[in-house]
C-alpha positions in Angstrom: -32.0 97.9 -106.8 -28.7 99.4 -108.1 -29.5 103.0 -110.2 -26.7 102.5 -112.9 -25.1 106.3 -113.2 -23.5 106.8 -117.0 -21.1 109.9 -117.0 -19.5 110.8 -120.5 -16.6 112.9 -120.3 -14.0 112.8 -118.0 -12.3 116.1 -118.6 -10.2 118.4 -116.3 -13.2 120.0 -114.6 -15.0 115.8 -113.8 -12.4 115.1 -111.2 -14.7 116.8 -108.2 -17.8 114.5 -109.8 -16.0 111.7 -110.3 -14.7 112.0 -106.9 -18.6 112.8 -105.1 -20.4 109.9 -106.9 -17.6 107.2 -106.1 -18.2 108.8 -102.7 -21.8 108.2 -102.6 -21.9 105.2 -104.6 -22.0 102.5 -101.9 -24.2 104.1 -100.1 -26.8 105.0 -102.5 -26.5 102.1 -104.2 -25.2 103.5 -107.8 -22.7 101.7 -110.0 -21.0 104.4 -112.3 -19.8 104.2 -116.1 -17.5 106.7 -117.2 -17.3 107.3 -120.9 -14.2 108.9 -121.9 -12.3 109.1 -125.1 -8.8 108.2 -123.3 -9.9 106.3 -120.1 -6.8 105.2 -119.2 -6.1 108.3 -117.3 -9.1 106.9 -115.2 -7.9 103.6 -113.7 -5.9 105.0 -110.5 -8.8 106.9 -109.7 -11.1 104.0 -110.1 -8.7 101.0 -109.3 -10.3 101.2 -105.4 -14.0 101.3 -106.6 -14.1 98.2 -109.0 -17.2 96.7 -107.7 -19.3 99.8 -108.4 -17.6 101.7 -111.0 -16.2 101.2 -114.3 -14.3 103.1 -117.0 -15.4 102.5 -121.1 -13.4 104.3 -124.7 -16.1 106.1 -126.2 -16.3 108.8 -129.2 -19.3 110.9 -130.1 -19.1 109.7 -133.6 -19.9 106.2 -132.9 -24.0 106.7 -132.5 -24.7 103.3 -132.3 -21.9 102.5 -128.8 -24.3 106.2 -127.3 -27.0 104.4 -128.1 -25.9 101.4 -126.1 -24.5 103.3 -123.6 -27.7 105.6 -122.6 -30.1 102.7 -123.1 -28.2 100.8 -120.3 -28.0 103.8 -117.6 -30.9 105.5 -115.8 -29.2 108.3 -115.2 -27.0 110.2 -117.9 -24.0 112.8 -117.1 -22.6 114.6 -119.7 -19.6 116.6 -119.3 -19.0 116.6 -123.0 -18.4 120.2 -124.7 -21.9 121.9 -124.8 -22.2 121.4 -128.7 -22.5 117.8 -128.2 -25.3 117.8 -125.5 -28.1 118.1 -128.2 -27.1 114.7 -129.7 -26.9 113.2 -125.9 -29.9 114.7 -125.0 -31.9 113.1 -127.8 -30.5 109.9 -127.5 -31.9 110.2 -123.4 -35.2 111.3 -124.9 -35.8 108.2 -127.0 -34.6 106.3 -124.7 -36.5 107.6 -121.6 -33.9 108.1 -119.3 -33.2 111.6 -117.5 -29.9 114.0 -118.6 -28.1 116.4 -115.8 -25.1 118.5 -117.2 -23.5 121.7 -116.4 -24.0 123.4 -119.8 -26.1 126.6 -120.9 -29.6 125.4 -122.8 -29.3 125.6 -126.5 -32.1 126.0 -128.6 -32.0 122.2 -129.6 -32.5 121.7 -126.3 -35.1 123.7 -125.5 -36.8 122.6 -128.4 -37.2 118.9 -127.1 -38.7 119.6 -123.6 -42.7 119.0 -124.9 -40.8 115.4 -126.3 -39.3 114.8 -123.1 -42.0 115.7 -121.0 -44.0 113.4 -122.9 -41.3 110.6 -122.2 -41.4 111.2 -118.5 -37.1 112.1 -118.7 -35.8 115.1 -116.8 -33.5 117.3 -119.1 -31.8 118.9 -115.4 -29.4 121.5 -117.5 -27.5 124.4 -115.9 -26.2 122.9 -113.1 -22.5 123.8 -112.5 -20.8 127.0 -111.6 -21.9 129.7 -114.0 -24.7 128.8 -115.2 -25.2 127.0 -112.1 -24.3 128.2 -108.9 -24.8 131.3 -109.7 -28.7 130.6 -110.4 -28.7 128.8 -107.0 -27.5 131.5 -104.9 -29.0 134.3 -106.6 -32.2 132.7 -106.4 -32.0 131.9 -102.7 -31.2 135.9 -102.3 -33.6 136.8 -104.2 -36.5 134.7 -102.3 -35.2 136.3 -99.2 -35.3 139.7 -100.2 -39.1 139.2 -101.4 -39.9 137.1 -98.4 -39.0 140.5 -96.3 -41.2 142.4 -98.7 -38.9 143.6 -100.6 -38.9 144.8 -104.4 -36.2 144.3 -106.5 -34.6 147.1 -108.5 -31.1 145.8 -109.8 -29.2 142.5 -110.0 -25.7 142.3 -111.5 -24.0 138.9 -111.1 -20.0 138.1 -111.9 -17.9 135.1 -112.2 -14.3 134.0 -113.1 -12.2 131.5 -113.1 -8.7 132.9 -111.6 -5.4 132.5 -110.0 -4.8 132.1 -106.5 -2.9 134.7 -105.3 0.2 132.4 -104.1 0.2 131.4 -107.8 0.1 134.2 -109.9 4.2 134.8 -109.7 5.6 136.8 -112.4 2.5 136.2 -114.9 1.2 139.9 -115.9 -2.1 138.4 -116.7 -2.4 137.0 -113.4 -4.8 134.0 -115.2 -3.7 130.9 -116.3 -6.4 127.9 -117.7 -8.6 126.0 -115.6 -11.0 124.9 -117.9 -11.4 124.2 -121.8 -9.0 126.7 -123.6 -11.1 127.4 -126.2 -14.1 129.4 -124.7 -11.5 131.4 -123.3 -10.1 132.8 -126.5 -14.0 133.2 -128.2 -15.3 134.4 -124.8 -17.9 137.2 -125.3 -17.7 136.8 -129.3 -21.2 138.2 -129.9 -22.9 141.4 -128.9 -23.7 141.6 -124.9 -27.0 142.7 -123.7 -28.3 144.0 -121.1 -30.9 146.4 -118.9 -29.4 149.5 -117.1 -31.9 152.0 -115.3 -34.8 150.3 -118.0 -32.7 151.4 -120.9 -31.6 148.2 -123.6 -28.4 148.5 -123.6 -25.9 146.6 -125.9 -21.8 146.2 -126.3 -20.4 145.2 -129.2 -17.5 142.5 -129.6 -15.1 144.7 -130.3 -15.8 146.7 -127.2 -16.3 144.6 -124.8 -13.1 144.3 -123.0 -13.1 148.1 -123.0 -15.8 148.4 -121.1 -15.4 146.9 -117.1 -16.9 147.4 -113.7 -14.5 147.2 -110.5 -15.8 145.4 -107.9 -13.7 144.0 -104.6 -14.2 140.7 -103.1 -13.6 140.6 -99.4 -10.3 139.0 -98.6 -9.1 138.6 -102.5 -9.0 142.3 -103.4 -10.5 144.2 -106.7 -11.4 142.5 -109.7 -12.7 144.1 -113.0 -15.9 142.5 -114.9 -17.2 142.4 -118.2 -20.6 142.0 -119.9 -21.5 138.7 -120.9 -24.1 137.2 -123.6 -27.2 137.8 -123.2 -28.3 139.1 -119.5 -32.3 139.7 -120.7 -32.9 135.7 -121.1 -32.1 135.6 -117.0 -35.4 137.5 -116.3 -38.2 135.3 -116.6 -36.4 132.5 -115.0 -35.3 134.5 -111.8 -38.8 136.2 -111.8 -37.0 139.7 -112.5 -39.2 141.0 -115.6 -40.2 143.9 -114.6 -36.4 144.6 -113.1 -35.1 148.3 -114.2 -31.4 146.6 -114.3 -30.0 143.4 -114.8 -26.1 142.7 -116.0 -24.3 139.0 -115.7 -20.7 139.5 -116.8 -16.9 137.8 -116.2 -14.4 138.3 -113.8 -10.4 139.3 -114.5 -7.7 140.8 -112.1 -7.6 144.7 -113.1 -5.7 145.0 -116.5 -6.6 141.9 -117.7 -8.9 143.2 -120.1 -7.4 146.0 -121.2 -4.1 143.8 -122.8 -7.1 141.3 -124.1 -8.5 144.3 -126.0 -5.6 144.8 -127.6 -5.4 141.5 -128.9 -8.9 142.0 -130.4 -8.1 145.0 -132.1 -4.9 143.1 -133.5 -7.5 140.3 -135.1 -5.4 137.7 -133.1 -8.7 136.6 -131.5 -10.9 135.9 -135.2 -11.9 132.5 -135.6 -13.6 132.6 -138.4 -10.8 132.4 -141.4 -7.9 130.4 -142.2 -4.7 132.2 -142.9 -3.4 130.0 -145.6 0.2 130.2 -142.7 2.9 128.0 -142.7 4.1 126.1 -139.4 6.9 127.7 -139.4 5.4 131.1 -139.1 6.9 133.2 -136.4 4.8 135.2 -133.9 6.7 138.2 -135.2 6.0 137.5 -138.4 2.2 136.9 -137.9 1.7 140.2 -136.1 3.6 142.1 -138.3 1.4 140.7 -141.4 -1.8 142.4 -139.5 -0.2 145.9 -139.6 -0.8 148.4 -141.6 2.9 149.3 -143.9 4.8 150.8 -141.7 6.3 154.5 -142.5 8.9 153.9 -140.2 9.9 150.3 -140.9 13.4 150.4 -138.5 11.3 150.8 -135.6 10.9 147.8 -133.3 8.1 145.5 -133.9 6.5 146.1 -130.5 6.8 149.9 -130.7 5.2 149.7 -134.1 1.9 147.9 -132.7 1.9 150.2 -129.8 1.5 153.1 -131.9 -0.8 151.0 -134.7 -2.7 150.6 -131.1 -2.6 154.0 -129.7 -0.9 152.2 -126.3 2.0 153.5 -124.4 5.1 151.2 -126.0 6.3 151.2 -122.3 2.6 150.3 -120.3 1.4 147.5 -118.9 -0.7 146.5 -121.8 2.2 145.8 -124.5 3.9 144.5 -121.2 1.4 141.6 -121.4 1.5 140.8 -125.0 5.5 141.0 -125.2 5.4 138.4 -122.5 3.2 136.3 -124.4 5.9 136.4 -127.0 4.0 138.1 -129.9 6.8 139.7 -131.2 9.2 136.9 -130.8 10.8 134.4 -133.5 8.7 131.4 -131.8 7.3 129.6 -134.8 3.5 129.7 -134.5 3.5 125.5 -134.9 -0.1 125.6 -136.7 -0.4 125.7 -140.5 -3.4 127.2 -142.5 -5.0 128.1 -138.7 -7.7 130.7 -137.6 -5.9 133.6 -135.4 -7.9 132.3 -132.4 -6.5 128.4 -133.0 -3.2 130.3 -133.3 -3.8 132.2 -130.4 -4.9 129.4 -128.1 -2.1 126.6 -129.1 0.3 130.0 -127.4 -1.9 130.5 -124.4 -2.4 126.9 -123.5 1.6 126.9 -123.0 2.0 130.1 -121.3 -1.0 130.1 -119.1 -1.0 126.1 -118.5 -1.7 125.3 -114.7 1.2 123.9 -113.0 1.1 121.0 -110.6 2.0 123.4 -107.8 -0.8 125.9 -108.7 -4.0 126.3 -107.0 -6.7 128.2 -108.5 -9.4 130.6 -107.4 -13.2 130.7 -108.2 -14.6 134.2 -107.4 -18.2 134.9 -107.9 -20.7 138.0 -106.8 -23.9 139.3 -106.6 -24.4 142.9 -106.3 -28.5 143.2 -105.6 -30.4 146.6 -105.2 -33.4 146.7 -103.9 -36.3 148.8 -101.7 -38.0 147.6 -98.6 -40.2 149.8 -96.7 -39.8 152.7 -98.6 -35.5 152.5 -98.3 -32.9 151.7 -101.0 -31.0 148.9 -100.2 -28.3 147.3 -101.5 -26.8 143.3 -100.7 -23.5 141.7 -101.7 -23.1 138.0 -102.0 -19.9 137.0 -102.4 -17.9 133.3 -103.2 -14.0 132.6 -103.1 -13.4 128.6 -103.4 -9.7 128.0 -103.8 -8.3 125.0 -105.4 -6.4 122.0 -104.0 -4.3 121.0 -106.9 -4.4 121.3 -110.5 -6.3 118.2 -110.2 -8.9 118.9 -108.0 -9.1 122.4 -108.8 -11.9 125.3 -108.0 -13.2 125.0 -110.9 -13.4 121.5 -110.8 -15.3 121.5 -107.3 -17.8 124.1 -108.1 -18.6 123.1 -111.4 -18.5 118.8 -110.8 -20.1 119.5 -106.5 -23.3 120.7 -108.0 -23.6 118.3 -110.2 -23.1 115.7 -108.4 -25.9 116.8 -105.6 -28.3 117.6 -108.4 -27.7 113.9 -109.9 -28.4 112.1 -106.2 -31.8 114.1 -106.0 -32.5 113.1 -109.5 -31.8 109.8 -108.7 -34.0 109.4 -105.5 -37.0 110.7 -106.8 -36.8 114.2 -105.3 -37.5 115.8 -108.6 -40.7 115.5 -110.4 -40.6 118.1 -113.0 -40.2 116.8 -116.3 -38.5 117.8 -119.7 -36.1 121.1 -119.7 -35.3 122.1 -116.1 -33.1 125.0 -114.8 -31.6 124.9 -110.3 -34.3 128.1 -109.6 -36.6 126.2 -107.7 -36.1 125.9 -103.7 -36.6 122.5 -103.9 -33.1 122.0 -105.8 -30.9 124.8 -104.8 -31.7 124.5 -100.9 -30.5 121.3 -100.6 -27.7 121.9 -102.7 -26.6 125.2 -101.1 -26.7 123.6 -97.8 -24.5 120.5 -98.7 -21.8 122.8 -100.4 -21.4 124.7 -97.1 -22.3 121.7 -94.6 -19.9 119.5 -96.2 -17.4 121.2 -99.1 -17.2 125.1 -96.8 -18.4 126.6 -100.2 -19.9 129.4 -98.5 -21.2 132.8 -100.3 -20.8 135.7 -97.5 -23.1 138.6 -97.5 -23.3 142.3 -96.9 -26.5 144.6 -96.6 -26.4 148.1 -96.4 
């Protein structure tokens, strides 16, 4: 009996799942539907796989074709931006069929799992690279350290998305996009939290990027991380309430953050007002209107924000924003926009991956713990480069997990109904295995 597979959104980090269920299909017997609002872009890379795989236009807005859509599939994908799962995910409750996606539970979500349970559907959430893998291999580290008797005392966990090393060139930031623009420029837009020594502790927004860790990744350098979200809501799922400290944060290259910081205290980042701007509006212009009147109004623009800024007019961190060409006559090419839609229609040019680029997925785990009376201490590490700007890093590790969570799904290996997170052996062993039997996604480790 064919298990018909519906996937909607075929983005730029689907081309790894597309790729692993065409791979699978014959064999498991699937026939795939991807749902995409331009699906032309799909036909070369389903033009081979006609008799089990097919590509459909779809929008959100058009309830009645999701309807259709989920009601004919058994299994639904959804690599749709994460404010559009709740609608998704309903439409797979009433229609009892199960939902896998690599986006962070909402509260909508979480407030249907009694509904699905009661439908017999699997809500399988969580499941790509951060939140994903990082739940998978944290987990399996954790089990480990407990199976030796072991008591944990302190779990930090980072991730980014990042540049090779071959491909960073002459970009200061050393980052360019590999997934949707957008989350980069609100990234960490709400206060952090987290647990250090069993002290709360919080960071403000506009501290944030301010405040880093260096950690070094064996054979890719050092790399500076900040706090992200809300660390506490990890405990109860990894088993770690009673841990004195736990942190999640995000990987940059050093100085990264510091030049981000700047563009924070600038405003450039705000997304919550329109600016009543023109198109025409030049960079130079649009800084200049977020200064305070200048005393000295014959000094250079970028001198003038350096000093409104406290930085050195000659450091790294104005070097970074002057190569972004904030203080150039480039019109801005937006009108009445929010200084984060402003910001992003810049970045998506200047940081916009190149065919010739291959990107870099770092990820680490730095656990403390005690075992037989000793302080210990492990590092797990990840580095997954990309192939292409197709099938990128982030691509792989977010669509690869995915994809092996959707063929256990699918054969029955998961019983556990309604809202469901990868912490369980029964998921992330299997998964963990095929990554590194199969894809060399290996995480390295290091006790002391």
């Amino acid at each position: 009996m064919t298990t018909r597979l519906l996937l909607l959104g075929a983005g730029r980090s689907a081309s790894s799942l597309i790729q692993y269920l065409l791979r699978h299909a014959p064999t498991e017997n699937w026939f795939l539907t991807v749902a995409d609002a331009n699906p032309a872009h799909l036909a070369p890379v389903l033009a081979a796989h006609s008799e089990y795989a097919r590509a459909v236009p779809f929008a959100l807005e058009d309830e009645a074709l999701l309807d259709e859509l989920v009601e004919q599939a058994d299994v639904v994908i959804s690599m749709l931006p994460a404010m559009l799962h709740a609608v998704v995910a309903r439409a797979c409750v009433r229609h009892g069929r199960h939902l896998a996606t690599a986006s962070y539970v909402s509260p909508e979500i979480r407030a249907l799992h009694e509904e699905a349970v009661a439908a017999g559907v699997t809500l399988l959430m969580e499941c790509g690279l951060d939140p994903g893998l990082d739940h998978m291999s944290a987990m399996r580290a954790i089990e480990h350290i407990r199976a030796r008797g072991g008591r944990l005392t302190s779990f930090k966990s980072y991730c980014g998305g990042l540049l090779a090393p071959a491909a960073e060139g002459d970009n200061p930031w050393k980052y360019k996009f590999t997934w949707n623009p957008r989350n980069v420029v609100l990234a960490g837009q709400s206060t952090a939290k987290y647990l250090e020594n069993g002290l709360l502790r919080f960071i403000p927004y506009q501290q944030l990027f301010a405040r880093t860790e260096t950690l070094a990744v064996p054979g890719y350098g050092e790399f500076e991380g900040y706090a992200n979200r809300d660390s506490l809501s990890y405990r109860t799922p990894y088993g770690l309430d009673d841990i004195p400290t736990i942190l999640r944060g995000t990987l940059r290259r050093p100085g990264y953050c510091a030049a981000w910081h700047a563009l924070v205290r600038l405003g450039l980042t705000d997304d919550t007002v329109n600016l009543d701007n023109s198109e025409a509006m030049t960079w130079a212009e649009l800084v200049e209107a977020y200064l305070p009147v200048s005393l000295v109004p014959d000094l250079d623009l970028s001198v003038r924000v350096a000093n409104y800024l406290g930085l050195d007019p000659t450091g790294e961190e104005m070097g970074r924003l002057n190569w972004l060409g904030l203080f150039s006559d480039r019109p801005v090419g937006h009108a009445n926009g929010t200084p984060a839609q402003l910001l992003e229609r810049l970045l998506s040019e200047k940081w916009q991956l190149q065919p010739h680029d291959h990107d870099l997925i770092v990820m680490q785990h730095l656990f403390g713990f005690e075992l037989n009376g000793a302080v210990r201490s492990l590092t797990s590490s990840l580095a997954v480069l990309g192939d292409d700007a197709t099938h990128t890093a982030m691509a792989k590790t977010v669509g690869l997990p995915l994809g092996m969570a959707v063929r256990r799904l699918v054969r029955g290996e998961i019983t556990q109904r309604g809202v469901l997170l990868p912490v369980g052996a029964e998921l992330y062993e299997p998964i963990l295995d095929e990554l590194a039997a199969d894809y060399g996604i290996v995480f390295t480790e290091e006790e002391n």
